[in-house]
Every structure is written in C-alpha cells, then in structure tokens.
VEXVEXVO-38022 format. One record per residue: x, y, z of N, C-alpha, C in turn. Coordinates in steps of 0.1 Angstrom, whole numbers, padded with zeros to 4 digits, always signed. Each point is the difference from the previous one (the first is absolute). Layout:
<drenlos>
XYZXYZXYZ/...
</drenlos>
This chain:
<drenlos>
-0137-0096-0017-0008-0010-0007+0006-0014+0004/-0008-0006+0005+0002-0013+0001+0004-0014-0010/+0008-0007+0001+0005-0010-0012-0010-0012+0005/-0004-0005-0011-0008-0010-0002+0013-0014+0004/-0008-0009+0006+0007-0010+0003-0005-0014-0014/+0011-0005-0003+0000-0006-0013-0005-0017+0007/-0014-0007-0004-0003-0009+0000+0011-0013-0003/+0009-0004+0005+0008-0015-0010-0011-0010-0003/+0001-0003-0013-0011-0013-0002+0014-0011+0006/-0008-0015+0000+0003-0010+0008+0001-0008-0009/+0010+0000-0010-0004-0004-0013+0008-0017+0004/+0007+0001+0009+0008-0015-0001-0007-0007+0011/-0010+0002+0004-0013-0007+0012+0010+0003+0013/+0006-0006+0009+0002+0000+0014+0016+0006+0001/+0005+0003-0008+0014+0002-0003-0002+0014-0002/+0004+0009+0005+0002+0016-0003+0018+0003+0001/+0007-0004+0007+0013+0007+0002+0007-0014+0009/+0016-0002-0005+0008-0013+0005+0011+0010-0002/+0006-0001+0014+0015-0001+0001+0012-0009-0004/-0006-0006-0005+0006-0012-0004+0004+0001-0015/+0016+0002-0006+0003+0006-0009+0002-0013-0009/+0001-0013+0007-0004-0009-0013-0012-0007-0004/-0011+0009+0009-0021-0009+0000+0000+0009-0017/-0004-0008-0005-0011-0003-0016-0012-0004+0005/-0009+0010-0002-0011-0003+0006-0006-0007-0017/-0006-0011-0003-0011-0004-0010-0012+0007-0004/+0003+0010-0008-0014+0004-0009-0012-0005-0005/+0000-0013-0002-0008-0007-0010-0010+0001+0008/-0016+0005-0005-0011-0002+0005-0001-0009+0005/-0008+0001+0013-0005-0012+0006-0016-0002+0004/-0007+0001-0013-0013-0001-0002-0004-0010+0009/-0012+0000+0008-0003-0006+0011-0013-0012-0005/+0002-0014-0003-0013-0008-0011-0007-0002+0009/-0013+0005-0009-0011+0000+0004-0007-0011+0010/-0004-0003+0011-0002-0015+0006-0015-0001-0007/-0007-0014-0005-0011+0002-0004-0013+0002+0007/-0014+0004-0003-0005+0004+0008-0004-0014+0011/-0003-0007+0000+0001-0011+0010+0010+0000+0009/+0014+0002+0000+0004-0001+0008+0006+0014+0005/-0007+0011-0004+0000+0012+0007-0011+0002+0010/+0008+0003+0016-0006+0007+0012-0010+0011+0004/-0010+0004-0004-0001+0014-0001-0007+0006+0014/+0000+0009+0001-0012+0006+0013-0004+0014-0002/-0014+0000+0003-0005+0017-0003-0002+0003+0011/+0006+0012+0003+0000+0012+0012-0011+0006-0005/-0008+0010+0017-0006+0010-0003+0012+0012+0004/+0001+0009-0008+0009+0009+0006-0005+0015-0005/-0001+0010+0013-0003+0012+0003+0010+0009+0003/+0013-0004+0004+0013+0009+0004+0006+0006-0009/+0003+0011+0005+0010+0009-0009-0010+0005-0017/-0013+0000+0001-0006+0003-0011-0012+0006+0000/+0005+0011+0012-0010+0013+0001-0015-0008+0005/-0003-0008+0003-0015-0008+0009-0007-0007-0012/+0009-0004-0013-0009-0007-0010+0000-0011+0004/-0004-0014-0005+0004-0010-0001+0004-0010-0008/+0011-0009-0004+0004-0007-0010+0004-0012+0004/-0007-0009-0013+0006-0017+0004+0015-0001-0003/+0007-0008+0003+0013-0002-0004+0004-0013-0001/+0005-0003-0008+0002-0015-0005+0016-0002+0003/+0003-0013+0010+0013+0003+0003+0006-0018-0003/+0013-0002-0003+0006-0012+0000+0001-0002-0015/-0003+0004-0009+0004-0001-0013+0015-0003-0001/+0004-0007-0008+0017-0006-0003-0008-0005-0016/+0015+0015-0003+0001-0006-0016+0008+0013-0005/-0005+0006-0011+0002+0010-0004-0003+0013-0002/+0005+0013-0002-0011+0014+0001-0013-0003-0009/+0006-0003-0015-0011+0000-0009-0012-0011+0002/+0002-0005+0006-0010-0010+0003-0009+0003+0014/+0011+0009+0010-0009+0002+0006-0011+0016-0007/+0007+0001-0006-0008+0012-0005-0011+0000-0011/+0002-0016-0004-0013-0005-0010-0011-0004+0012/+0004-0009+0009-0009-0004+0012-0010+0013+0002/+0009+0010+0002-0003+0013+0008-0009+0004-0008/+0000-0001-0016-0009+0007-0011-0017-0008+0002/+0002-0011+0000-0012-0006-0002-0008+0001+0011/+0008+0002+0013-0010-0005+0006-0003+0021+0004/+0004+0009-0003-0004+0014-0004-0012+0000-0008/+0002-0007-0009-0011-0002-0012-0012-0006+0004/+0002-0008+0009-0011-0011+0003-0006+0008+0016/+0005+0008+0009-0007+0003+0008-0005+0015-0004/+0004+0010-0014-0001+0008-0006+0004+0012+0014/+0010-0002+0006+0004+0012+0007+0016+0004-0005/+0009+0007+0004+0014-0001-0001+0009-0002+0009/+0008-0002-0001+0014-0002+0006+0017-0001-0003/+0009-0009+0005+0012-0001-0007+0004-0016+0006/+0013+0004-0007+0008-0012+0004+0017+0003+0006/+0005-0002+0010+0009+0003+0004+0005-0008+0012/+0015+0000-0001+0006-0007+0014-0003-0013+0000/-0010-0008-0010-0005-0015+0002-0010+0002+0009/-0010+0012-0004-0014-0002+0004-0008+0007-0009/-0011-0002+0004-0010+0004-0013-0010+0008+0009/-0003+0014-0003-0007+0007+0012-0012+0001-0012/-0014-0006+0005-0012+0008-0008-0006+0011+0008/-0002+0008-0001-0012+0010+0003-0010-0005+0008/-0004+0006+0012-0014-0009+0007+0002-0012+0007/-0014-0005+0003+0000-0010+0008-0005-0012-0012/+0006-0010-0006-0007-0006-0014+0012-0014+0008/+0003-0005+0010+0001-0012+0006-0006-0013-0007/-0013+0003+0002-0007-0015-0005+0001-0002-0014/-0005+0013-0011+0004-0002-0012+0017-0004-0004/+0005+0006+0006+0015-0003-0001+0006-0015+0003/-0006-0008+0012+0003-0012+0000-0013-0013-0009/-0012+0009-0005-0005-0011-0008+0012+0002-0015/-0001+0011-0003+0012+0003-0016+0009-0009+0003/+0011-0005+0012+0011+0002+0001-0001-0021+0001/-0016-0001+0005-0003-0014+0007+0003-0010-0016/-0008+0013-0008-0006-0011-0013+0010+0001-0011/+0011+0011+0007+0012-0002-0011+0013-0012+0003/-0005-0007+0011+0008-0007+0001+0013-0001+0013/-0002+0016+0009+0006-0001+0006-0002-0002+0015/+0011-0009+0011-0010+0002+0015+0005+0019+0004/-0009-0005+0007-0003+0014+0004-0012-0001+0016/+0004+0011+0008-0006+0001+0011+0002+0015+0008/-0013+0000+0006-0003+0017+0005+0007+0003+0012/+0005+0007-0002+0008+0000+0015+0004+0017+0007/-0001-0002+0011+0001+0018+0009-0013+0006-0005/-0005+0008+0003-0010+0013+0005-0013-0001-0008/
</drenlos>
C-alpha cells in the first residue's frame, strides 16, 4: 500500500524552510489593500486550455485582496448568470461573456480592456 504524500500549506507566503538558526520570520498578516477600481488594470482573456474544449473568460490584473476579488467574482457570476470561481488573482467565468464582462466591469468603475483570443 502506498503512503499518501502530505500537502505542506504555505502558511508563512514565500518562506517554507531557513537554515539560518537566528531568521524570525514575521507572522503578522500581510493583507494586500485593495487598489481602487480606477486605478485597477484589468484584461479579459479568451481562454480554452486545459478545460476539456469549453470556453472561459478570465479576468486578469486584479491587485487587492482574496475577498474582494471574490465579491468582484460574485457579481459579475450573477450578472452574466453563468458560474465560475475566483483564484490565484483571476476570476474565471464560464463561457465566452467578454463584452458583458467589460460593460459590468466598464460601469463599475474599473479600466479594463480585452486582450488574447
């Protein structure tokens, strides 16, 4: 029987192991603030890879935080009524919903522009 190999979460961000017997690494959260939507970058991919021949928009350049990108990620789920997620600092919806995605994204305040496929 085979032994399962144990996941390490990455709980201290870029730091996993120091030889260094006098490094204190700093625990204190380092919540990432939100930039406002004006002066957030954004660009929507078409993207078809790695997802069995479906297709999905993807919203990339977000800078801020998970839960915010994961409120972003809700509405605009709600407003093209398909599903998706939020991860890594992208927002993947379901489908090809590009133009709905940059009028939502236009009138919430943020730039934004279509970019790749």
């Amino acid at each position: 029987m085979a032994k399962k190999k144990k996941k390490l979460k990455n709980i201290t961000g870029d730091v996993v192991y120091s030889t260094n017997s006098s490094f204190d690494y700093d625990y204190s959260a380092e919540d990432e603030d939100t930039l406002a939507p004006d002066e957030q970058d954004l660009r929507i991919w078409l993207d078809k890879k790695n997802r069995g021949g479906k297709t999905a928009s993807v919203v990339k350049g977000f800078i801020g935080s998970q839960d915010d990108l994961k409120d972003l990620a809700k509405v605009l789920k709600s407003k093209c009524g398909v599903g998706g997620s939020a991860k890594d600092g992208e927002i993947i919806i379901q489908g090809d919903h590009r133009d709905k995605i940059l009028k939502i994204l236009i009138d919430s305040g943020f730039k934004v522009k279509k970019a790749g496929g």
